[in-house]
mmCIF file of the N, C-alpha and C atoms, coordinates in Angstrom:
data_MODEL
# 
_entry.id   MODEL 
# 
loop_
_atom_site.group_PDB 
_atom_site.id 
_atom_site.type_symbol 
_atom_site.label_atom_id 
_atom_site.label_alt_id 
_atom_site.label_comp_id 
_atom_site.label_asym_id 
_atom_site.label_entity_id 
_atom_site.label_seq_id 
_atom_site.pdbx_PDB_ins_code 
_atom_site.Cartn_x 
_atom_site.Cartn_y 
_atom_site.Cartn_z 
_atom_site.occupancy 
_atom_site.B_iso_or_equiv 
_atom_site.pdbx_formal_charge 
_atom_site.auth_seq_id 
_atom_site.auth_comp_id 
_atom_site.auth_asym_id 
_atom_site.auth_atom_id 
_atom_site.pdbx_PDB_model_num 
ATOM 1   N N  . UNK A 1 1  ? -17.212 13.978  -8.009  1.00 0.00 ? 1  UNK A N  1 
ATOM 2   C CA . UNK A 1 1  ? -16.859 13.899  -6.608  1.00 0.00 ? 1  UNK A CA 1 
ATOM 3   C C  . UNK A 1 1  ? -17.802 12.915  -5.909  1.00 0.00 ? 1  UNK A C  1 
ATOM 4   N N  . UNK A 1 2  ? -17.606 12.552  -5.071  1.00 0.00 ? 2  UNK A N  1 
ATOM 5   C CA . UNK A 1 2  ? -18.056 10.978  -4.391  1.00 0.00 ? 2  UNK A CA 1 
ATOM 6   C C  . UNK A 1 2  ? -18.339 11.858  -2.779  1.00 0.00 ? 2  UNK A C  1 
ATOM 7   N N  . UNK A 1 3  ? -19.458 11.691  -2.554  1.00 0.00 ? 3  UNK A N  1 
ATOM 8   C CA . UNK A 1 3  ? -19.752 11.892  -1.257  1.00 0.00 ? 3  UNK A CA 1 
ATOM 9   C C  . UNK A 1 3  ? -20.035 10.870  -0.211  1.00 0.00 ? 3  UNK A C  1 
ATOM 10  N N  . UNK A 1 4  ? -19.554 10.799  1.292   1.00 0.00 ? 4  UNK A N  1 
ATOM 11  C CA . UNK A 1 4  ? -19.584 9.980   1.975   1.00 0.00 ? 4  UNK A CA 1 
ATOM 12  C C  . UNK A 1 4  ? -20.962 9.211   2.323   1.00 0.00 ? 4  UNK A C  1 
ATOM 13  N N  . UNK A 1 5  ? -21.256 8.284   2.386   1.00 0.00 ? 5  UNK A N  1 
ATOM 14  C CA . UNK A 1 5  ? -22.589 7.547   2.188   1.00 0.00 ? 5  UNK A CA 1 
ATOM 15  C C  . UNK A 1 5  ? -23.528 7.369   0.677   1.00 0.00 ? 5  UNK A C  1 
ATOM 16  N N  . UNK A 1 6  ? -22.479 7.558   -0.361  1.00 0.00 ? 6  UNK A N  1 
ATOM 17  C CA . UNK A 1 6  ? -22.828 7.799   -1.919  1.00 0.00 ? 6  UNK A CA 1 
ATOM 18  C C  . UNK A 1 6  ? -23.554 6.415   -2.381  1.00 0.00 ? 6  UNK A C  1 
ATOM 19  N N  . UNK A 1 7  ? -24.987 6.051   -2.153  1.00 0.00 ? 7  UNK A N  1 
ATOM 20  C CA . UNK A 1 7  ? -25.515 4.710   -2.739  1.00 0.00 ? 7  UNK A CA 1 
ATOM 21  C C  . UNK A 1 7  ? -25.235 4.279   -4.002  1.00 0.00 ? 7  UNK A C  1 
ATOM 22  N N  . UNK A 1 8  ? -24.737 3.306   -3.752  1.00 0.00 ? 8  UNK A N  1 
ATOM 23  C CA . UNK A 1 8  ? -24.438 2.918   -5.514  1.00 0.00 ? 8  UNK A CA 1 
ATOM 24  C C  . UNK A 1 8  ? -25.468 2.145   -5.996  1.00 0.00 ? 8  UNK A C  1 
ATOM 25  N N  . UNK A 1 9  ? -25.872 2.049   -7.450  1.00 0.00 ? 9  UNK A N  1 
ATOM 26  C CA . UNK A 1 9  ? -26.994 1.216   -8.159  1.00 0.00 ? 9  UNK A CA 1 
ATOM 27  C C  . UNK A 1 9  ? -26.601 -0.142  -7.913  1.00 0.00 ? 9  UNK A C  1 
ATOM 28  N N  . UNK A 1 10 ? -27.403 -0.824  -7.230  1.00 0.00 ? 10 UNK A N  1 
ATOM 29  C CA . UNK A 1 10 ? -27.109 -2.381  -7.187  1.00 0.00 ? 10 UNK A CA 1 
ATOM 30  C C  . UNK A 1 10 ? -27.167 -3.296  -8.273  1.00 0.00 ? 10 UNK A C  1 
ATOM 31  N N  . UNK A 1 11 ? -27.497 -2.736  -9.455  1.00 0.00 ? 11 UNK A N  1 
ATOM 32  C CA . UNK A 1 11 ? -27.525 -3.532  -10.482 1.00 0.00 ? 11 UNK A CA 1 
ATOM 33  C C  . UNK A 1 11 ? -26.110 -3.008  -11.147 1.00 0.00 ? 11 UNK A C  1 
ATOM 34  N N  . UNK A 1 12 ? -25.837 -2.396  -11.287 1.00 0.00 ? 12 UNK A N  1 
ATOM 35  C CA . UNK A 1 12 ? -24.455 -2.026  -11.728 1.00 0.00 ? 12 UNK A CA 1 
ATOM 36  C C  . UNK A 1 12 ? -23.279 -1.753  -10.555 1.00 0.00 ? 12 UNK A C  1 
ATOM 37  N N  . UNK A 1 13 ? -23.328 -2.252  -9.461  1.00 0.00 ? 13 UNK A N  1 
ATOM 38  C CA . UNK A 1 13 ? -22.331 -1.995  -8.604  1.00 0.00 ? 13 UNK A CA 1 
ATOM 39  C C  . UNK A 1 13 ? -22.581 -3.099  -7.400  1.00 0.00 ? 13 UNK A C  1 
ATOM 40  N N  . UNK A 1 14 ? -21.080 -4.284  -7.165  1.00 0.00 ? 14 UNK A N  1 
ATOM 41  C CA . UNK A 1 14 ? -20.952 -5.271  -6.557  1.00 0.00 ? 14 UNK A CA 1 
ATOM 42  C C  . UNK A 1 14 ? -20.988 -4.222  -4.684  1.00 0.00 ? 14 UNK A C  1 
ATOM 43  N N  . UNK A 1 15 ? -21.060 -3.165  -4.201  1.00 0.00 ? 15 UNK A N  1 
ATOM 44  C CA . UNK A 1 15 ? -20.908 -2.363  -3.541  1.00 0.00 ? 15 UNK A CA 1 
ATOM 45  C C  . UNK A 1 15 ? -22.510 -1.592  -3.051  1.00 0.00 ? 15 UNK A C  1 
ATOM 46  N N  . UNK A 1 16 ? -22.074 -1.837  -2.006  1.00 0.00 ? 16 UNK A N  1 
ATOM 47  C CA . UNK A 1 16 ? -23.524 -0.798  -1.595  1.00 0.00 ? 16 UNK A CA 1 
ATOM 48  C C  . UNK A 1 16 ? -23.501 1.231   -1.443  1.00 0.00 ? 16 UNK A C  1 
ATOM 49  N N  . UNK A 1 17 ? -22.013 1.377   -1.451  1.00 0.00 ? 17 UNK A N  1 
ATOM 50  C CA . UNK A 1 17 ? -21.606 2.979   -1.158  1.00 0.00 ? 17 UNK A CA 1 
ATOM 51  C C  . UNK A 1 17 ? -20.410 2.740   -1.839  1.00 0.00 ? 17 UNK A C  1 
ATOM 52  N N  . UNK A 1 18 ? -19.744 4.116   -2.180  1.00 0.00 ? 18 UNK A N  1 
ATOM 53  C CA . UNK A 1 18 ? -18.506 4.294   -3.037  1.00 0.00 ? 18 UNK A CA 1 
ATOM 54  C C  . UNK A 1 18 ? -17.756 3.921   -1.731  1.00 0.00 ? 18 UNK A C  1 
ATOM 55  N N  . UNK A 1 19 ? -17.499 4.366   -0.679  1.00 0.00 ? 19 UNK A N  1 
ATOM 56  C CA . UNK A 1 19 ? -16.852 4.568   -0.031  1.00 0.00 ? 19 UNK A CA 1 
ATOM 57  C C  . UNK A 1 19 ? -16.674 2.713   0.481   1.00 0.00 ? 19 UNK A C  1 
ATOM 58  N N  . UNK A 1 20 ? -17.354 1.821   0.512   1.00 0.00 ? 20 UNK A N  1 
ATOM 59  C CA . UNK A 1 20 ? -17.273 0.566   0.538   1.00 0.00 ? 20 UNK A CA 1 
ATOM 60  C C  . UNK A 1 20 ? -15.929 -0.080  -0.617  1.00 0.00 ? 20 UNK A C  1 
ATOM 61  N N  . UNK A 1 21 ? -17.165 0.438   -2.144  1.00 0.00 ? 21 UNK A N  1 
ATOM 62  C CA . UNK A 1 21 ? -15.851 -0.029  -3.152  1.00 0.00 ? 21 UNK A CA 1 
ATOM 63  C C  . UNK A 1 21 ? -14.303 0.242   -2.942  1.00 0.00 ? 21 UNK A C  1 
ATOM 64  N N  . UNK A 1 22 ? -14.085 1.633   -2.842  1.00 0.00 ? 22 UNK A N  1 
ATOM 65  C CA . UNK A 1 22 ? -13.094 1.792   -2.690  1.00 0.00 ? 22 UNK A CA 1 
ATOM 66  C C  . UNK A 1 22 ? -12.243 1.354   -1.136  1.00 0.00 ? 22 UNK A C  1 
ATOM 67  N N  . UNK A 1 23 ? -12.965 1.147   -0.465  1.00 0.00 ? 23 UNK A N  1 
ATOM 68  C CA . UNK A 1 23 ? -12.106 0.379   0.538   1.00 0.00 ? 23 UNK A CA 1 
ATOM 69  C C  . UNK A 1 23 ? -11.667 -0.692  0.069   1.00 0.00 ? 23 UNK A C  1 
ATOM 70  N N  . UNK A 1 24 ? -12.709 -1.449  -0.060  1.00 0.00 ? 24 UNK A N  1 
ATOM 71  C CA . UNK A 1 24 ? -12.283 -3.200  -0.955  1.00 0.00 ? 24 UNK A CA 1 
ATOM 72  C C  . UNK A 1 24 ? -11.631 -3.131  -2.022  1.00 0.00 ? 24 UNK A C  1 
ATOM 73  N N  . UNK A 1 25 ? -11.476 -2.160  -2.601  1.00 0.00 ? 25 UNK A N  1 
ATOM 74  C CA . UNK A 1 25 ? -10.581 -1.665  -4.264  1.00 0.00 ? 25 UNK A CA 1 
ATOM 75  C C  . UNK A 1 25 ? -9.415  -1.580  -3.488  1.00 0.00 ? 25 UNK A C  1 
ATOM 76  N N  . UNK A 1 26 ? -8.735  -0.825  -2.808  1.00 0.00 ? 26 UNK A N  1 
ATOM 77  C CA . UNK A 1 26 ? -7.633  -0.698  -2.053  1.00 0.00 ? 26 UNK A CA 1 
ATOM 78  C C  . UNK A 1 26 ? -7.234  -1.655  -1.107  1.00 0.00 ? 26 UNK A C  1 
ATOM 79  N N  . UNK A 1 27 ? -7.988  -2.283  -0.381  1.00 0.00 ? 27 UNK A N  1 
ATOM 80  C CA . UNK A 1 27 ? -7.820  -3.721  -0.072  1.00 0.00 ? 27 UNK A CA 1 
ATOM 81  C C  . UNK A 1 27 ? -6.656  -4.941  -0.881  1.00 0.00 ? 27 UNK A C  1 
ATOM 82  N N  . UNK A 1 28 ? -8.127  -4.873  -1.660  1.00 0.00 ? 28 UNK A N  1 
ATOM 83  C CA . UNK A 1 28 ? -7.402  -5.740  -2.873  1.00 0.00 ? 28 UNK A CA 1 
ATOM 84  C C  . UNK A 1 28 ? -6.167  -5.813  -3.454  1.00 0.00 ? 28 UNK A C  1 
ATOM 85  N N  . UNK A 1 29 ? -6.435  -4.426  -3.779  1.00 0.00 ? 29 UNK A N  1 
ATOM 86  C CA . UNK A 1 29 ? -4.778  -3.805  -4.564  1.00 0.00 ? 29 UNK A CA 1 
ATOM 87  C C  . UNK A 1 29 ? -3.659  -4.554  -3.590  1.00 0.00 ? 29 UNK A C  1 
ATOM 88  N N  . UNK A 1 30 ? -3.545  -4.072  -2.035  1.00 0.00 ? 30 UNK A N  1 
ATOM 89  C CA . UNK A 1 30 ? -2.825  -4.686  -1.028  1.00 0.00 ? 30 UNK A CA 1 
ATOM 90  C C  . UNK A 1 30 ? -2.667  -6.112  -1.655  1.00 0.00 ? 30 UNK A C  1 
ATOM 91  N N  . UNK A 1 31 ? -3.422  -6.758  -1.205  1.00 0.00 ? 31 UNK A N  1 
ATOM 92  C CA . UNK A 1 31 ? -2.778  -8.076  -1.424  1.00 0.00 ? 31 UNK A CA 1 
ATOM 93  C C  . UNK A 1 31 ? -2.314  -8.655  -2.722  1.00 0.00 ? 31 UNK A C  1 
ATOM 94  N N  . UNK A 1 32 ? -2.868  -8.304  -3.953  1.00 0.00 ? 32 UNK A N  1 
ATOM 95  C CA . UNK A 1 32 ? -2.212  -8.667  -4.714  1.00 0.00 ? 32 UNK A CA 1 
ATOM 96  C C  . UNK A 1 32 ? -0.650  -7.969  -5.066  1.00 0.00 ? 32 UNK A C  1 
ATOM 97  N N  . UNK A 1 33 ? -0.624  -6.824  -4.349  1.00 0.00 ? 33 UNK A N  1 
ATOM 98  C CA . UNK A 1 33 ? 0.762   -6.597  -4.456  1.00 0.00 ? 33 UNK A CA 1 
ATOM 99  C C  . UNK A 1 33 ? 1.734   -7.196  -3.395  1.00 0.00 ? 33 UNK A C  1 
ATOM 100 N N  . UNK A 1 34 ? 1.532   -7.483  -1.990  1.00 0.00 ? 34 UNK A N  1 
ATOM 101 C CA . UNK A 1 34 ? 1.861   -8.638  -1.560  1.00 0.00 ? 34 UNK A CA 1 
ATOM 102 C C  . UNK A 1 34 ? 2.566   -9.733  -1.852  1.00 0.00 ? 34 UNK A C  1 
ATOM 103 N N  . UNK A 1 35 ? 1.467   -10.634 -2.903  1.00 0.00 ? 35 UNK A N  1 
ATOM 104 C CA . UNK A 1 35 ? 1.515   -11.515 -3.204  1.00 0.00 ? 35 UNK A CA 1 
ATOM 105 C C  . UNK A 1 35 ? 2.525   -11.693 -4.293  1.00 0.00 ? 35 UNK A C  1 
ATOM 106 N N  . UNK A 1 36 ? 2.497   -10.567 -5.240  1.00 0.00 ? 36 UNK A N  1 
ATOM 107 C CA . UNK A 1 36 ? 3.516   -10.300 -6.471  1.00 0.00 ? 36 UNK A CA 1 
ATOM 108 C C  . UNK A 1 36 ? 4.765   -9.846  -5.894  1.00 0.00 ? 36 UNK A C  1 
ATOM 109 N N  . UNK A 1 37 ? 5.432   -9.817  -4.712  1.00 0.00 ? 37 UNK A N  1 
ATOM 110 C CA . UNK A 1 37 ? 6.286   -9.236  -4.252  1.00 0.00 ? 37 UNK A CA 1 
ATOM 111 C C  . UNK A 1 37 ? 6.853   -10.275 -2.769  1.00 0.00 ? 37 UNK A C  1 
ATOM 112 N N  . UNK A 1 38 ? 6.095   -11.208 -3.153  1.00 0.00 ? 38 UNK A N  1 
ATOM 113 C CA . UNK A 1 38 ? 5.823   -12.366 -2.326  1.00 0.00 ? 38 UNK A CA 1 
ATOM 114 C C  . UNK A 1 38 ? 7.782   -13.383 -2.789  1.00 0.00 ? 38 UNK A C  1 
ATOM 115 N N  . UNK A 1 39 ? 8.274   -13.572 -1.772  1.00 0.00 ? 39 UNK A N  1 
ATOM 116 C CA . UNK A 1 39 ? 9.544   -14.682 -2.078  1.00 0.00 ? 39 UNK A CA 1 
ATOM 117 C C  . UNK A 1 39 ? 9.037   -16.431 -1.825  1.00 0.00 ? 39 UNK A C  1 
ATOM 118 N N  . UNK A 1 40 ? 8.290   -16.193 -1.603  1.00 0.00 ? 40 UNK A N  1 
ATOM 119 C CA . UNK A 1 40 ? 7.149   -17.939 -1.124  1.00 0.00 ? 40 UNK A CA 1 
ATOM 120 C C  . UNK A 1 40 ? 7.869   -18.231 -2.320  1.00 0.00 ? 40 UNK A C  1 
ATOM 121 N N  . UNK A 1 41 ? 8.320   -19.672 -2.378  1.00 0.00 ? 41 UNK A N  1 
ATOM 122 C CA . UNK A 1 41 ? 7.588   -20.714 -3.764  1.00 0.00 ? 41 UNK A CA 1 
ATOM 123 C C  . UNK A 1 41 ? 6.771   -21.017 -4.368  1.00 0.00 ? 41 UNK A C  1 
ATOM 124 N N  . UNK A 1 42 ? 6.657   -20.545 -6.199  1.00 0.00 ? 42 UNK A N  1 
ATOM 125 C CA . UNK A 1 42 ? 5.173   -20.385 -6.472  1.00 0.00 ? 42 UNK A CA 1 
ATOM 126 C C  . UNK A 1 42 ? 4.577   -21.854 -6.661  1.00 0.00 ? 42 UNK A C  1 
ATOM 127 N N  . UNK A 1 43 ? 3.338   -22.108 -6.859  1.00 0.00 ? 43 UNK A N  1 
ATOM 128 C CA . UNK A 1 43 ? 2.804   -23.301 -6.636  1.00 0.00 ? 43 UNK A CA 1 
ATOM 129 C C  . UNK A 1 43 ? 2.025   -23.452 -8.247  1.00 0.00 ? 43 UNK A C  1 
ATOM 130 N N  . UNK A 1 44 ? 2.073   -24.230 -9.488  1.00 0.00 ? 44 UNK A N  1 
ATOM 131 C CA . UNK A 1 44 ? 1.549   -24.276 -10.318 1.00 0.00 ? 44 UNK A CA 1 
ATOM 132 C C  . UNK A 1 44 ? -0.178  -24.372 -10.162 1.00 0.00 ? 44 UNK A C  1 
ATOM 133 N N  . UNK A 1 45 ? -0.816  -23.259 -11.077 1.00 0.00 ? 45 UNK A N  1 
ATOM 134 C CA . UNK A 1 45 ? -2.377  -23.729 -10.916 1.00 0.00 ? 45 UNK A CA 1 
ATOM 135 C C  . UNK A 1 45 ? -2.584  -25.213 -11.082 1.00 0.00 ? 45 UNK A C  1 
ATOM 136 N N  . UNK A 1 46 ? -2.027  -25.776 -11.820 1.00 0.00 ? 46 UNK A N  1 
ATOM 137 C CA . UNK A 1 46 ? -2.689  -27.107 -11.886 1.00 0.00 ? 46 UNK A CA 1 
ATOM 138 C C  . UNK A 1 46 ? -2.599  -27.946 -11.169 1.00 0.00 ? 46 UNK A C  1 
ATOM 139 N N  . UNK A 1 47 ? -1.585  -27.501 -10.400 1.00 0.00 ? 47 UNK A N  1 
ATOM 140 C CA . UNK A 1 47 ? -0.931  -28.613 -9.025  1.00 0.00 ? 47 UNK A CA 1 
ATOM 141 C C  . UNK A 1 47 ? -2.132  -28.665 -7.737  1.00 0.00 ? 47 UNK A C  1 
ATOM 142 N N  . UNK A 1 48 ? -2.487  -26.932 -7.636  1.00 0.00 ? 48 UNK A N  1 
ATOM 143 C CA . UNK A 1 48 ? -3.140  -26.493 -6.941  1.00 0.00 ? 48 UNK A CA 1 
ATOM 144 C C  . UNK A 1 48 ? -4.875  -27.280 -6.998  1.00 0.00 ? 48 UNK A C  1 
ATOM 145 N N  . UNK A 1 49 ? -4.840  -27.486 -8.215  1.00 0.00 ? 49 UNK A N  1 
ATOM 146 C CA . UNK A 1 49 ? -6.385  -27.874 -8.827  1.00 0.00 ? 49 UNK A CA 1 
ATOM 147 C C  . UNK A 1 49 ? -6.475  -29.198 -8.337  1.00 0.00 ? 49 UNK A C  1 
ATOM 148 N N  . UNK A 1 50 ? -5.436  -30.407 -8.650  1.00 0.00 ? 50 UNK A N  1 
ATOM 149 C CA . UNK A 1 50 ? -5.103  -31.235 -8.530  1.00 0.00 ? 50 UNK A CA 1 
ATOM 150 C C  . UNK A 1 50 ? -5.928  -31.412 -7.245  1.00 0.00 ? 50 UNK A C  1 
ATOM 151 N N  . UNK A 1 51 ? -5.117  -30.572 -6.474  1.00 0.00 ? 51 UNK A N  1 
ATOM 152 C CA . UNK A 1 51 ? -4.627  -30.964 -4.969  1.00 0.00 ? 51 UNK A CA 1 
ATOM 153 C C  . UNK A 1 51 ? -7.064  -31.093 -4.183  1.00 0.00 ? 51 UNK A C  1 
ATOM 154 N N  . UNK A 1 52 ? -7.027  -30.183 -4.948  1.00 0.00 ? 52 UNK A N  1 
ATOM 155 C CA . UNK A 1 52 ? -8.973  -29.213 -4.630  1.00 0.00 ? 52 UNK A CA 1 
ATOM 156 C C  . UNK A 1 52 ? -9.536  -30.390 -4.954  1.00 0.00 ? 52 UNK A C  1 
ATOM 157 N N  . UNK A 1 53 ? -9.343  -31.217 -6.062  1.00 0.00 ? 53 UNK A N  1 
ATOM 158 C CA . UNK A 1 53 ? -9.885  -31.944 -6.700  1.00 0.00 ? 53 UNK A CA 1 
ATOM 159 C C  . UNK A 1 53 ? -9.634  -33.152 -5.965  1.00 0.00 ? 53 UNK A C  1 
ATOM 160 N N  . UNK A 1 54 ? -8.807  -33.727 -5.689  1.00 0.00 ? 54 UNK A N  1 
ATOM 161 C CA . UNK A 1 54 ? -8.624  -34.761 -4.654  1.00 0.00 ? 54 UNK A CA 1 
ATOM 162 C C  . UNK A 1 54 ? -9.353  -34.566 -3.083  1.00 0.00 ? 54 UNK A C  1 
ATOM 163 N N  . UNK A 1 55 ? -9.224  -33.709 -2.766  1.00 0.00 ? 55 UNK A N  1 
ATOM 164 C CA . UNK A 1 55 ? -9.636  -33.314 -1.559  1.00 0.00 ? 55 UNK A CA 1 
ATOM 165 C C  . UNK A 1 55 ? -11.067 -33.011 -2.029  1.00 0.00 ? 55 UNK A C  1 
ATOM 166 N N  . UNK A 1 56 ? -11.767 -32.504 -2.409  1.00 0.00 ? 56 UNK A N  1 
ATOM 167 C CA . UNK A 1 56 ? -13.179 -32.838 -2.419  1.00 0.00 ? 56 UNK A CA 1 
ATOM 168 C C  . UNK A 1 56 ? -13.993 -34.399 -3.107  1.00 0.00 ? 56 UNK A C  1 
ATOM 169 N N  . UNK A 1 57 ? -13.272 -34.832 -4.296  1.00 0.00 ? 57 UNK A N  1 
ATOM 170 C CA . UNK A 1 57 ? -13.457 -36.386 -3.962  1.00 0.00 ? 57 UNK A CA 1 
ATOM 171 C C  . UNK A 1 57 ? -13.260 -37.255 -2.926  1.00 0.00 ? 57 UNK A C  1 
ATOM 172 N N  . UNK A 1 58 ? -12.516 -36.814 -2.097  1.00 0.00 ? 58 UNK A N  1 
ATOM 173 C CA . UNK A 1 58 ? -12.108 -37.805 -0.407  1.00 0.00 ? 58 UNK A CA 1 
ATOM 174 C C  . UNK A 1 58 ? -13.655 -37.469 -0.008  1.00 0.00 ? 58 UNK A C  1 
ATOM 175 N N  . UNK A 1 59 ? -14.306 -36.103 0.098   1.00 0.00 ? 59 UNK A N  1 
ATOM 176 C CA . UNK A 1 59 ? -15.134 -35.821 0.908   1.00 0.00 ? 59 UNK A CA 1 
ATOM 177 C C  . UNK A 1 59 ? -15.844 -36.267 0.091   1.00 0.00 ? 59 UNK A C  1 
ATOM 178 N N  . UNK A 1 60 ? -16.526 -36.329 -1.171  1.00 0.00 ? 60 UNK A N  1 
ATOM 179 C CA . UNK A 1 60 ? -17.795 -36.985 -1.656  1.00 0.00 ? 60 UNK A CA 1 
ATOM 180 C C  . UNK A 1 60 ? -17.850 -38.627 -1.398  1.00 0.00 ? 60 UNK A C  1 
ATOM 181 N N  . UNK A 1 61 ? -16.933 -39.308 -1.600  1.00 0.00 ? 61 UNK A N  1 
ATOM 182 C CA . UNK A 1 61 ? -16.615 -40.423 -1.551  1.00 0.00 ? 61 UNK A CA 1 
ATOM 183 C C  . UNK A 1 61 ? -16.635 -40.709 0.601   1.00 0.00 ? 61 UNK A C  1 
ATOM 184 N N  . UNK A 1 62 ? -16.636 -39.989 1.123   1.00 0.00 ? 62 UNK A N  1 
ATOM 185 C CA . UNK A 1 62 ? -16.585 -39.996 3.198   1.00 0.00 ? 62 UNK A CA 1 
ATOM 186 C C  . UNK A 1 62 ? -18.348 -40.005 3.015   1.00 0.00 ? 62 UNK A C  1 
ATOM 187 N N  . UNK A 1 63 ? -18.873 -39.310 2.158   1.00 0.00 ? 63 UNK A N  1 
ATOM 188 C CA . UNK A 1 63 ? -20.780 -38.946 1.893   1.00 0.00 ? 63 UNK A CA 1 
ATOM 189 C C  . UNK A 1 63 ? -21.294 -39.812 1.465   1.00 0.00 ? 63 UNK A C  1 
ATOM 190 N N  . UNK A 1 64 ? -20.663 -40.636 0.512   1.00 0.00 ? 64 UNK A N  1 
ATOM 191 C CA . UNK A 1 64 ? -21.519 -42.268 -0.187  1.00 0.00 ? 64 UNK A CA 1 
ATOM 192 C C  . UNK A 1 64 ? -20.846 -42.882 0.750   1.00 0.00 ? 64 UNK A C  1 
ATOM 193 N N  . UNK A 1 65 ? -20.675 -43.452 1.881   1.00 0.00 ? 65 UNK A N  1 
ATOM 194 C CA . UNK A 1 65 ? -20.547 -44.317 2.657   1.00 0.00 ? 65 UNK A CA 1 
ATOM 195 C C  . UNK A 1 65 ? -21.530 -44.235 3.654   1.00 0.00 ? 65 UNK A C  1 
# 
């Protein structure tokens, strides 16, 4: 049983209290079900990478000038 204000070990837990994790655990869950249930057009990772990758070379390349 998990009590309210339950400290979690910081070396083994991205969370400071259970009651944190499991908010952000249920959070999470939300959106990725969302997203899987999502009618958007999906966008290929690599397209996506592409796209990151161009756009932060514009900006390194705006920095050597």
């Amino acid at each position: 049983m998990i009590y309210m204000g339950t400290r979690l070990d910081p070396y083994v837990h991205e969370h400071d209290t259970a009651e944190e994790a499991e908010t952000f655990d249920r959070a999470l869950r939300e959106r990725v079900e969302r997203a899987r249930s999502s009618t958007k057009p999906r966008v290929r990772h690599d397209k996506v990478m592409d796209e990151a990758r161009a756009i932060i070379e514009a900006e390194l390349e705006k920095q050597r000038r």
